[in-house]
VEXLO-841189 format. One record per residue: residue number from 1; chain; x, y, z of N, C-alpha, C in turn. Coordinates in pm, whole numbers, plus 50000, padded with zeros to 5 digits. Atoms other than C-alpha are relative to their C-alpha. Layout:
BEGIN
R     n   chain     nc1     nc2     nc3    cac1    cac2    cac3     cc1     cc2     cc3
R   NUM       A       X       Y       Z       X       Y       Z       X       Y       Z
...
***
This chain:
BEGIN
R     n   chain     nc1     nc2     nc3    cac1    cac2    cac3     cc1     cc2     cc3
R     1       A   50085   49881   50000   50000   50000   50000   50088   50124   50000
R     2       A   49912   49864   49968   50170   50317   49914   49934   50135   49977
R     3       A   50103   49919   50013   49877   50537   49866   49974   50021   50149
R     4       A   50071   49982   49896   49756   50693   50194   49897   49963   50024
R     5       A   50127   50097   49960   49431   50489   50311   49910   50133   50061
R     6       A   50111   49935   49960   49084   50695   50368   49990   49954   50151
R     7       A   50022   50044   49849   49078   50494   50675   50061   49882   49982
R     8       A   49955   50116   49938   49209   50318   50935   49944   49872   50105
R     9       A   50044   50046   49902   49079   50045   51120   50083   49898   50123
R    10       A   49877   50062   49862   49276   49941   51471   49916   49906   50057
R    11       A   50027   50111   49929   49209   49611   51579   50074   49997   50162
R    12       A   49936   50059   49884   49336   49525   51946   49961   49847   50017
R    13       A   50045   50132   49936   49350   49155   52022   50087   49893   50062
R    14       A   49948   50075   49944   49432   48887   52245   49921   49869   50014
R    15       A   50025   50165   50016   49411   48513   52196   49816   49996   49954
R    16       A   50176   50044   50092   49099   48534   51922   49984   49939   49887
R    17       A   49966   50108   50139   49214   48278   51716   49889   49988   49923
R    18       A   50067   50053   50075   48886   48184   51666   49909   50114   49934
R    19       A   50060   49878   50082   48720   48516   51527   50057   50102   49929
R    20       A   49945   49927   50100   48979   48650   51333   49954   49980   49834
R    21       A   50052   50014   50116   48889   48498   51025   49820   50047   49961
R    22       A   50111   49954   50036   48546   48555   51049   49987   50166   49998
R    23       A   49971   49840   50020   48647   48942   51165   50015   50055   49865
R    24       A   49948   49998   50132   48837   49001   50851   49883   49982   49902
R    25       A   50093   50086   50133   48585   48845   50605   49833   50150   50020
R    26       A   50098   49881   49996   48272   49090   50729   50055   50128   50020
R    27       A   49934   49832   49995   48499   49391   50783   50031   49999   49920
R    28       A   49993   49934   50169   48601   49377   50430   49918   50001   49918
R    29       A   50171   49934   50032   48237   49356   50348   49943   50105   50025
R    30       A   50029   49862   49932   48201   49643   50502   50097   50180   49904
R    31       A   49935   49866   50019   48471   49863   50403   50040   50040   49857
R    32       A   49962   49960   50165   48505   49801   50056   49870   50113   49923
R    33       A   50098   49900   50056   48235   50010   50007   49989   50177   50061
R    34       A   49930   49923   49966   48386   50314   50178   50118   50054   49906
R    35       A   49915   49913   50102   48714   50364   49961   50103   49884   50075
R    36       A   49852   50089   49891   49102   50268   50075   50009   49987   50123
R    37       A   50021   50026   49823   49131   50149   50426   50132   49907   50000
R    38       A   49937   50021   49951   49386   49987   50584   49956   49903   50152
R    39       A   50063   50087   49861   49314   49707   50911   50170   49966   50084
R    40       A   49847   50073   49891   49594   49705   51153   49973   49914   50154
R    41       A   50018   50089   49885   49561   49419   51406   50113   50020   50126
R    42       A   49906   49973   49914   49764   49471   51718   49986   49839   50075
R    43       A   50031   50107   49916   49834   49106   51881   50065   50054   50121
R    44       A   49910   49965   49878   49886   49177   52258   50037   49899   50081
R    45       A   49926   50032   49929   50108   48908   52337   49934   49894   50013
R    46       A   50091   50107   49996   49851   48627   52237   50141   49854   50029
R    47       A   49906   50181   49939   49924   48222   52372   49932   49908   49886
R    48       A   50051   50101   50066   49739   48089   52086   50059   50035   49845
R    49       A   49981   50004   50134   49739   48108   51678   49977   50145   49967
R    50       A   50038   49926   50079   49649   48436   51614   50117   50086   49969
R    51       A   49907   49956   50085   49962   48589   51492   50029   49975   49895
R    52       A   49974   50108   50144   50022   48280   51257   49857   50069   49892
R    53       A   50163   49990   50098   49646   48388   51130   50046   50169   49964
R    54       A   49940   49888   50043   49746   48745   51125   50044   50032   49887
R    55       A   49962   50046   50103   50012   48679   50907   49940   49938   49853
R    56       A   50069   50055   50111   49860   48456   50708   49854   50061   49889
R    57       A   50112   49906   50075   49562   48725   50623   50087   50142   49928
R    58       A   49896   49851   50076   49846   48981   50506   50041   49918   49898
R    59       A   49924   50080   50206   49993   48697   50225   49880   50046   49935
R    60       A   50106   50014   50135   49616   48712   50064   49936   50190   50001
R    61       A   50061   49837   50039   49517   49103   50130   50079   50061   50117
R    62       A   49884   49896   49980   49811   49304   50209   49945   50145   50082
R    63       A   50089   49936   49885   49563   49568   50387   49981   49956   50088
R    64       A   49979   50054   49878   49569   49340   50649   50170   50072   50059
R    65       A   49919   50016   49933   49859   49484   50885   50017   50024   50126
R    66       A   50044   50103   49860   49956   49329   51197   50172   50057   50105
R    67       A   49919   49966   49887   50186   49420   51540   49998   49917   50079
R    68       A   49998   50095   49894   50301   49143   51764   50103   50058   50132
R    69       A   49925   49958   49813   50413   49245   52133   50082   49911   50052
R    70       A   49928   50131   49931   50663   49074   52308   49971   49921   50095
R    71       A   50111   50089   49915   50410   48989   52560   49910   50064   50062
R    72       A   50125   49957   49962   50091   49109   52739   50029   50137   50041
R    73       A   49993   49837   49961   50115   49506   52740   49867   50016   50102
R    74       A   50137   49952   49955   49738   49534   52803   49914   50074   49879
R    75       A   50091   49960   50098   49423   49632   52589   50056   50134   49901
R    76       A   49950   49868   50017   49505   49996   52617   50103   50033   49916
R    77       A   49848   49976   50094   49849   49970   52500   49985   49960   49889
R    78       A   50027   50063   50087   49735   49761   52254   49949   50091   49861
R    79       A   50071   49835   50102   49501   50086   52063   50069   50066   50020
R    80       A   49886   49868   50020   49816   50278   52165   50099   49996   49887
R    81       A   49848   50059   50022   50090   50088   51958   49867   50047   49856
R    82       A   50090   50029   50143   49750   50056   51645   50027   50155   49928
R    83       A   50011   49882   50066   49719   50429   51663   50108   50096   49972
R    84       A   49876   49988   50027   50100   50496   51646   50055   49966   49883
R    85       A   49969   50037   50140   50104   50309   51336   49887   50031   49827
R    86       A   50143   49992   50052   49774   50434   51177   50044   50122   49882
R    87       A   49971   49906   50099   49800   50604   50821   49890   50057   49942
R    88       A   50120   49994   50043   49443   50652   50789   49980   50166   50009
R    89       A   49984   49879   50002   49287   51003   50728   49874   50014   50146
R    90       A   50111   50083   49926   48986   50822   50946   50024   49932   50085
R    91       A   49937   50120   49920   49059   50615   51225   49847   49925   50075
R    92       A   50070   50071   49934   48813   50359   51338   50020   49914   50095
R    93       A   49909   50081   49843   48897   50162   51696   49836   49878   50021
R    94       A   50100   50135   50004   48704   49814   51734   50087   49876   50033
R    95       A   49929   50101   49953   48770   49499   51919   49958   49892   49907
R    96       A   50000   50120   50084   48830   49155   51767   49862   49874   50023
R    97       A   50099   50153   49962   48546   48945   51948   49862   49981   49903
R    98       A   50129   49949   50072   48265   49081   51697   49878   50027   50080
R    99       A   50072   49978   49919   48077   49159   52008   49902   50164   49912
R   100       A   50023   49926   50076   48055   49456   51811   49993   50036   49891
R   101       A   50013   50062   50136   47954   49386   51497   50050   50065   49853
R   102       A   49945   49904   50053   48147   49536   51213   49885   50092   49874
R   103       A   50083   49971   50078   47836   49600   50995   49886   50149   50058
R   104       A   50068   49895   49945   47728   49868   51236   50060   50112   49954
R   105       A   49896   49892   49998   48015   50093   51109   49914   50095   49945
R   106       A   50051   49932   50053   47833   50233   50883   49870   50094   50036
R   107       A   50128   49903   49900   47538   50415   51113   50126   50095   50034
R   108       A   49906   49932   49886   47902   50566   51310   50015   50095   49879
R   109       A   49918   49906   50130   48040   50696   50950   49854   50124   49972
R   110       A   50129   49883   50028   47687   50857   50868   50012   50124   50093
R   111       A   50018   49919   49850   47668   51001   51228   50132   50170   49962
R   112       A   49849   49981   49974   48044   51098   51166   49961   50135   49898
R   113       A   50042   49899   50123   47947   51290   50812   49907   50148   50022
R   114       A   50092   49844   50003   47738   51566   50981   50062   50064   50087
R   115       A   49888   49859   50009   48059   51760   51087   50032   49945   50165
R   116       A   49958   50032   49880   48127   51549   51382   50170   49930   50035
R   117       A   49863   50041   50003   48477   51484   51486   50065   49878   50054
R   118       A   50018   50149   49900   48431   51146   51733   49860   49969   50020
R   119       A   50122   50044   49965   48155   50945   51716   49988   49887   50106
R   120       A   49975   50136   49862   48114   50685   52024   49893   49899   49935
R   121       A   50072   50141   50004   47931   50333   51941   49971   49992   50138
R   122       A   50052   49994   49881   47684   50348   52225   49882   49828   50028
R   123       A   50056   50113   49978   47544   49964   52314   49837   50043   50019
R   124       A   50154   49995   49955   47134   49963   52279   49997   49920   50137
R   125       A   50028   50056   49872   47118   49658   52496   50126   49888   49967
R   126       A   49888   50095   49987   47401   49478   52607   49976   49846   49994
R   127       A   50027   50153   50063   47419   49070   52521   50124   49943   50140
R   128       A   49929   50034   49850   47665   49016   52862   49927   49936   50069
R   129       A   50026   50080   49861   47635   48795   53143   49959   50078   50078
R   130       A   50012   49903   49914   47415   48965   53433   50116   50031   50058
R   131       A   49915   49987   49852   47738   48952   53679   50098   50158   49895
R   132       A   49939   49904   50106   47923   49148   53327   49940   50156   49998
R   133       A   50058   49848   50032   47687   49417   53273   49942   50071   50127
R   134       A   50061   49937   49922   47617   49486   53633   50173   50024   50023
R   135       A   49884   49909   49930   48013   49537   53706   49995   50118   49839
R   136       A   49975   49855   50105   48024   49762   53396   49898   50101   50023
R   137       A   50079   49901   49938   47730   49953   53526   50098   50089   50090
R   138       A   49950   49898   49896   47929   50052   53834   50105   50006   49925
R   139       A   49930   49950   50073   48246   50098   53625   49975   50122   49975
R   140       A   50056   49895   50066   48060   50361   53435   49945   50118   50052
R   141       A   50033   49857   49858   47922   50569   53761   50137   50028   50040
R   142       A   49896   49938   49903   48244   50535   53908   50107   50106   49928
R   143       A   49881   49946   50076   48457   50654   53638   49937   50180   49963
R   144       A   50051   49815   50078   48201   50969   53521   49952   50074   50136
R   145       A   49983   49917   49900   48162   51038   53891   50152   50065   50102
R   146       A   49869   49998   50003   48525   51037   53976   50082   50087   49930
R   147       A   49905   49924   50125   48710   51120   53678   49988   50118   49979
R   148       A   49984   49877   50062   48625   51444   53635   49983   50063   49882
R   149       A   50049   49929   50151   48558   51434   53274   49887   49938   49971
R   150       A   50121   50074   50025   48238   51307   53085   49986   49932   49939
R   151       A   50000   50100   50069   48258   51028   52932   49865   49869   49982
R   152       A   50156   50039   50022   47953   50851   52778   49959   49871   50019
R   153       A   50035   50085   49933   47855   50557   52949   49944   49873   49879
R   154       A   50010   50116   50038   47795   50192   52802   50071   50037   49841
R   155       A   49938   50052   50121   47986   50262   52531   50115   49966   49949
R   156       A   49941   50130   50046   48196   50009   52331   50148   50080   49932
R   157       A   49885   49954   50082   48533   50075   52162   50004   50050   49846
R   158       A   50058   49948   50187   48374   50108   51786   49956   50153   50010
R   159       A   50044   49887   50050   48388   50437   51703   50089   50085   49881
R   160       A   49907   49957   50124   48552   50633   51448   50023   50158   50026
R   161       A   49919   49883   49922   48727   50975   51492   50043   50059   49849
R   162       A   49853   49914   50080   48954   51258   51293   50096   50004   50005
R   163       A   49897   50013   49941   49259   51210   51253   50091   50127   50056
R   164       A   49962   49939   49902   49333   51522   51416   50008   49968   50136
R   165       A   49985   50047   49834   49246   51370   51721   50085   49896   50022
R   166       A   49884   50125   49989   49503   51069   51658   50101   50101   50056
R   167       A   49869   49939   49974   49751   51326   51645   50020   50076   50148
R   168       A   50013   49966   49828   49667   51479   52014   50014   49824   50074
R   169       A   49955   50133   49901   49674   51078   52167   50120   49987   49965
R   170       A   49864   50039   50038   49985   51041   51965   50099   50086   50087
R   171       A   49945   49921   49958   50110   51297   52152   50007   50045   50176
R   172       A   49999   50039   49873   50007   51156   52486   50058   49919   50051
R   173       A   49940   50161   50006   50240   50894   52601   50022   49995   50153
R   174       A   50003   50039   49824   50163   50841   52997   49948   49843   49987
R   175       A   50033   50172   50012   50183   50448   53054   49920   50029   50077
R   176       A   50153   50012   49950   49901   50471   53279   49873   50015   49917
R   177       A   50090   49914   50068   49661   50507   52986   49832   49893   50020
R   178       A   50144   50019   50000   49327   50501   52964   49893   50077   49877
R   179       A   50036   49991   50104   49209   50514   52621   49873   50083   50023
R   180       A   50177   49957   50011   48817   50650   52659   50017   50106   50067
R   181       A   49963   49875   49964   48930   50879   52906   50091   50136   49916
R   182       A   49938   49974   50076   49182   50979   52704   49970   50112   49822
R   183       A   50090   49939   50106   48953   51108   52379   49900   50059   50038
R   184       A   50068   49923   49936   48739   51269   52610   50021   50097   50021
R   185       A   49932   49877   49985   48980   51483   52714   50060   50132   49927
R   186       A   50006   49908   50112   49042   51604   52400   49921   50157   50018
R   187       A   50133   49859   50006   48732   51804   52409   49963   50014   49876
R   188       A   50033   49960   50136   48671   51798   52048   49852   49960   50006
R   189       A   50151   50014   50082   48288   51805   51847   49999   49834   50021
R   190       A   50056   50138   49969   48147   51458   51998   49848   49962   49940
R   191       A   50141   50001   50071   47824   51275   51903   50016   49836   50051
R   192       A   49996   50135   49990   47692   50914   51995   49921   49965   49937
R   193       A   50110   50066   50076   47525   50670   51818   49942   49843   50030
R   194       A   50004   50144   49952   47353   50339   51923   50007   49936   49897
R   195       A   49969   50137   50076   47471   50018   51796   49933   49869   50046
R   196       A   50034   50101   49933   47357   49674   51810   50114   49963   50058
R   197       A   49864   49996   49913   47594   49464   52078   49963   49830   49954
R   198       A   50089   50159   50002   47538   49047   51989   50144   49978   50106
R   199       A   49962   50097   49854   47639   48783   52236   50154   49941   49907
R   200       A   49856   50011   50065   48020   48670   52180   49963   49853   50024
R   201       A   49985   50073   50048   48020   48372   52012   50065   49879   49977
R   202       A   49882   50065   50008   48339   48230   52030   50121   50057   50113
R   203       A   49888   49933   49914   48647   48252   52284   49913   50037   50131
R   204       A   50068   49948   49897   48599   48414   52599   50044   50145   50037
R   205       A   49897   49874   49922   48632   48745   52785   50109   50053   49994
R   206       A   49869   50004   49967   48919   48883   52839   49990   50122   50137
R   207       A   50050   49966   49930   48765   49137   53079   49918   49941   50118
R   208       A   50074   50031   49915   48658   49028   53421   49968   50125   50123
R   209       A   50018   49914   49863   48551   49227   53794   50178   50060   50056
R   210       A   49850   49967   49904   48919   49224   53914   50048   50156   49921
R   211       A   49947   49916   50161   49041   49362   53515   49931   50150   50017
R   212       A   50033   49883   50028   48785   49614   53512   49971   50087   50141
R   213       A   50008   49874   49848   48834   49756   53902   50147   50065   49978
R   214       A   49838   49945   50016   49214   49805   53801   49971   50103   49867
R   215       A   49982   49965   50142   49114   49956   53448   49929   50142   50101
R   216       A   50059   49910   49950   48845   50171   53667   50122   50102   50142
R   217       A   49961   49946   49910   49098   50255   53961   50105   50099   49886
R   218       A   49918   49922   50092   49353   50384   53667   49987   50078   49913
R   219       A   50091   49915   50107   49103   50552   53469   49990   50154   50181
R   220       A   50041   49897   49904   49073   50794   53815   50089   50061   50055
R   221       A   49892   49977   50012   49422   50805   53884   50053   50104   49883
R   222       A   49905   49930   50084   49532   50944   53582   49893   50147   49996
R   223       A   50056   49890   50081   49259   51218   53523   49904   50063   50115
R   224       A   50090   49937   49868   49155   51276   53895   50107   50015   50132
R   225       A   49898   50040   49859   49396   51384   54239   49850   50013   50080
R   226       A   50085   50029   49877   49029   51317   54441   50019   49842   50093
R   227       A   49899   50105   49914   49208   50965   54557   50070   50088   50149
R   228       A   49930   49918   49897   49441   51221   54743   49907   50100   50098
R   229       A   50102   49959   49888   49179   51437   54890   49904   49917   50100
R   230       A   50052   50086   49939   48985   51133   55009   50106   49971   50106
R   231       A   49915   50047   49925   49277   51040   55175   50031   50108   50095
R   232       A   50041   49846   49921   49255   51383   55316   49892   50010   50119
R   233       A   50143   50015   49945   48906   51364   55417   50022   49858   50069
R   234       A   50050   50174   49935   48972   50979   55578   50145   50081   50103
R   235       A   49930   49931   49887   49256   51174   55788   49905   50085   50077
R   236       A   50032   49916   49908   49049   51426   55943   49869   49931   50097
R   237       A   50101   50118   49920   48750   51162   56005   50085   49963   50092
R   238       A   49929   50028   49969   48988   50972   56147   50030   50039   50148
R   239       A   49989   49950   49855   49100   51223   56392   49933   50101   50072
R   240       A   50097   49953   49978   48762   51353   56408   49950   49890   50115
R   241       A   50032   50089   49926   48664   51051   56554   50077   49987   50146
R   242       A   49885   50030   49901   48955   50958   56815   49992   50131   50106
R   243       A   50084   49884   49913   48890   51335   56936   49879   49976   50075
R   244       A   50104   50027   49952   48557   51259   57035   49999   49859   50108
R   245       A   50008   50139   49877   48618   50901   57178   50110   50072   50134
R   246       A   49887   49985   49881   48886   51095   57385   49864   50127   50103
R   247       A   50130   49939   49945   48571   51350   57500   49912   49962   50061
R   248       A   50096   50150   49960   48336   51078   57575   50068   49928   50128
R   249       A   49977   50086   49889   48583   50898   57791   50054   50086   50144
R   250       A   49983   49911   49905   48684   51187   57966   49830   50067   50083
R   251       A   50131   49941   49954   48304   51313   58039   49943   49861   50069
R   252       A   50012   50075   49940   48263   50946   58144   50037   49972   50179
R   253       A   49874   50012   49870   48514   50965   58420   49961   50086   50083
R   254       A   50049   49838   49903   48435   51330   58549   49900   50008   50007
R   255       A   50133   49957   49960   48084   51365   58531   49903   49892   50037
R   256       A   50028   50168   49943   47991   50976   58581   50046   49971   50080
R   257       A   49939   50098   49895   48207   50835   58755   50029   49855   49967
R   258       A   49965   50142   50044   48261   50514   58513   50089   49993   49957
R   259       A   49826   50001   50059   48582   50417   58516   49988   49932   49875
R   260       A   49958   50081   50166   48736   50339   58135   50130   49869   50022
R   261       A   49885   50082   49990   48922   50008   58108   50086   50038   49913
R   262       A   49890   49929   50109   49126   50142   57833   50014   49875   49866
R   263       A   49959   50131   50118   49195   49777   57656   49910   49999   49869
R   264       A   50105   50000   50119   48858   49753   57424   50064   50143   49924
R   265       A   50022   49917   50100   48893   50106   57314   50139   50055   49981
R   266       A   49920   49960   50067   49232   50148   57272   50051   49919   49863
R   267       A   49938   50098   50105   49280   49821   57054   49880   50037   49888
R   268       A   50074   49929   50101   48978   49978   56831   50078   50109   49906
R   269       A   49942   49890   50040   49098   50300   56803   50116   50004   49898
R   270       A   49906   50040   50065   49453   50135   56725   49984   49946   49817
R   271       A   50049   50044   50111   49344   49937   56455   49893   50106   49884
R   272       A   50094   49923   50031   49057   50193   56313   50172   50093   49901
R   273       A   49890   49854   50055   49341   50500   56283   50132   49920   49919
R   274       A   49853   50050   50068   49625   50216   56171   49923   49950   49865
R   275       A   50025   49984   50156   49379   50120   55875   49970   50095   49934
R   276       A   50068   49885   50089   49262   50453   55767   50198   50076   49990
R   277       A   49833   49937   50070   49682   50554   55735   50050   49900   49905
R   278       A   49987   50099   50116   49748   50228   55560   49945   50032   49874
R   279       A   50082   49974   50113   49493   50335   55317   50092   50138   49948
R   280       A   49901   49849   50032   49654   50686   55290   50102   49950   49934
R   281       A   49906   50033   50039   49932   50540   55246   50034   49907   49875
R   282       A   50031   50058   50099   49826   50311   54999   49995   50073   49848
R   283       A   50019   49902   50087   49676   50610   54794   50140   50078   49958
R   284       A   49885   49954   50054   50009   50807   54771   50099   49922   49963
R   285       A   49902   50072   50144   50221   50519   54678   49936   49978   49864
R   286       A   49985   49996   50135   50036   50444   54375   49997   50149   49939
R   287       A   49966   49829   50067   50049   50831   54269   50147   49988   49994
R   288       A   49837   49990   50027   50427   50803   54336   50027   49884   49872
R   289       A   49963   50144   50066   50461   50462   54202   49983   50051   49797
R   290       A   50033   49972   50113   50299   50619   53879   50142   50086   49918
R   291       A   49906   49846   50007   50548   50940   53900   50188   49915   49934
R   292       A   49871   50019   49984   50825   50651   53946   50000   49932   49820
R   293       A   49994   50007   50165   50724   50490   53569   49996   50071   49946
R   294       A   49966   49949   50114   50699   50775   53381   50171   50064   50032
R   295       A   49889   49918   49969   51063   50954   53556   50048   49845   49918
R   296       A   49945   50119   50044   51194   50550   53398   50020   50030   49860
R   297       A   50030   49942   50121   51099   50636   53118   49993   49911   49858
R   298       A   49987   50150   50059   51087   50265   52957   49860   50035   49854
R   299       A   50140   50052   50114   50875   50211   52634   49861   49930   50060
R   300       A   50146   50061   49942   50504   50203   52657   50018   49845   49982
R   301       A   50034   50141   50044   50519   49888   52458   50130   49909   49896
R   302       A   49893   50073   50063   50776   49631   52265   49949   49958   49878
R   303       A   50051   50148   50088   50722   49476   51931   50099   49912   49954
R   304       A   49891   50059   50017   50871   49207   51864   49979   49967   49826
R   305       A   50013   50026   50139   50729   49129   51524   49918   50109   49914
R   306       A   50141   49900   50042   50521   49345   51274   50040   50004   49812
R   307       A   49966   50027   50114   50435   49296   50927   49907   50139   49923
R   308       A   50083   49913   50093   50360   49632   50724   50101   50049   49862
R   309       A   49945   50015   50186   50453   49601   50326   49944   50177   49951
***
């Protein structure tokens, strides 16, 4: 391809052996009716076939191109390394499971055409496991009550953008990232559009409760210091409290007359004030801890392989 591509579309994936081929096959149903495009797959560090398949979809259509990691970066990094390599004038971002079906693109591009600069793929009704779509519920409060910015709730990675706005992420390179947050912050001409969401088919997850409390605690971290004020506010409780139990046991003594054994409420107290500093303390190491990867200054991400002709 030595023509610049109308668009780009950034795959992220990990171990989807089994829906790559079918990916591929309806996304070029799709896009051939658009103009030149370009599909760059990012493998992040897969344990199964899908590199070999990768590959093997670049021998027969050379618009296939593909990024192999030297091993599990993470999702994020994954649309970081796609959109680092993205020659598109268009950039479209979509995961490999077809959860999100590539035949929806075309509602996003319409949307996109009436002078909008990011369009979000907004899930009608999700096709998830209850336990799935009730932690992504709270995900979605916590992050747009938290975070500080506004970011539009149940929606999916399919969306399509300007590549002006590539060139502002390109130009973000904090390993703590958090993609959605991340294009939010922008601030550019937004717009959503609902999509259908079908039930994944093949493979599994790669997202669970643990995945998405770490994705949610780092999504608040990077684009919120209210961690640190909490930790603020759980100090003065703290010795809001301990004040008062020391008031109480003194008005016990002097104006009662009931003596305090001391043992119960000092081994409370102890414990109480030694977990609410632990926590503190918790909170400012990962802020440092963060401070101490970017002062490192190590590559977001590695590739070890990557095939673009």
């Amino acid at each position: 391809m030595s023509a610049t591509p109308e668009f780009s579309v950034i795959i992220p994936i990990y171990n989807e052996e089994e829906n790559i081929s079918e990916l591929h096959k309806r996304l070029t149903g799709v896009m051939e009716k658009f103009g030149t495009y370009e599909i760059i797959i990012v493998d992040d560090g897969s344990s199964d076939r899908s590199w070999e398949m990768i590959k093997a979809l670049h021998e027969k259509d050379p618009r296939v191109r593909g990024l192999s990691f030297s091993r599990n970066f993470g999702h994020h990094i994954a649309i970081t390394a796609g959109l680092d390599h993205a020659e598109g004038k268009t950039i479209i971002l979509m995961d490999g499971d077809l959860q999100d079906p590539p035949e929806e693109i075309p509602k996003l591009y319409k949307k996109f055409n009436e002078g909008y600069e990011l369009v979000y793929g907004i899930r009608k009704q999700k096709k998830d496991s209850f336990l799935k779509r009730i932690t992504s519920l709270a995900f979605w409060r916590f992050i747009n009550g938290l975070s500080g910015i506004n970011i539009p709730k149940n929606q999916t990675l399919l969306r399509i953008f300007d590549r002006k706005i590539l060139e502002v992420l390109k130009g973000m390179r904090e390993r703590a990232r958090f993609i959605h947050g991340m294009m939010a912050w922008t601030g550019f001409k937004t717009a959503t559009q609902e999509i259908e969401h079908a039930p994944r088919e093949r493979g599994v997850s790669k997202y669970n409760a643990i995945k998405l409390f770490r994705l949610a605690f780092n999504a608040i971290t990077s684009f919120s210091t209210f961690p640190l004020r909490l930790a603020t506010y759980l100090g003065i409780l703290s010795a809001g409290i301990g004040l008062s139990y020391g008031f109480y046991f003194i008005y016990k003594k002097i104006f009662l007359g009931i003596p305090v054994l001391g043992y119960a409420s000092i081994i409370v107290a102890v414990l109480f004030i030694g977990g609410v500093q632990l926590l503190i303390l918790g909170i400012i190491g990962e802020y440092i801890g963060r401070v101490y990867q970017e002062v490192q200054a190590r590559p977001i991400y590695i590739i070890k392989e990557q095939i673009f002709d």
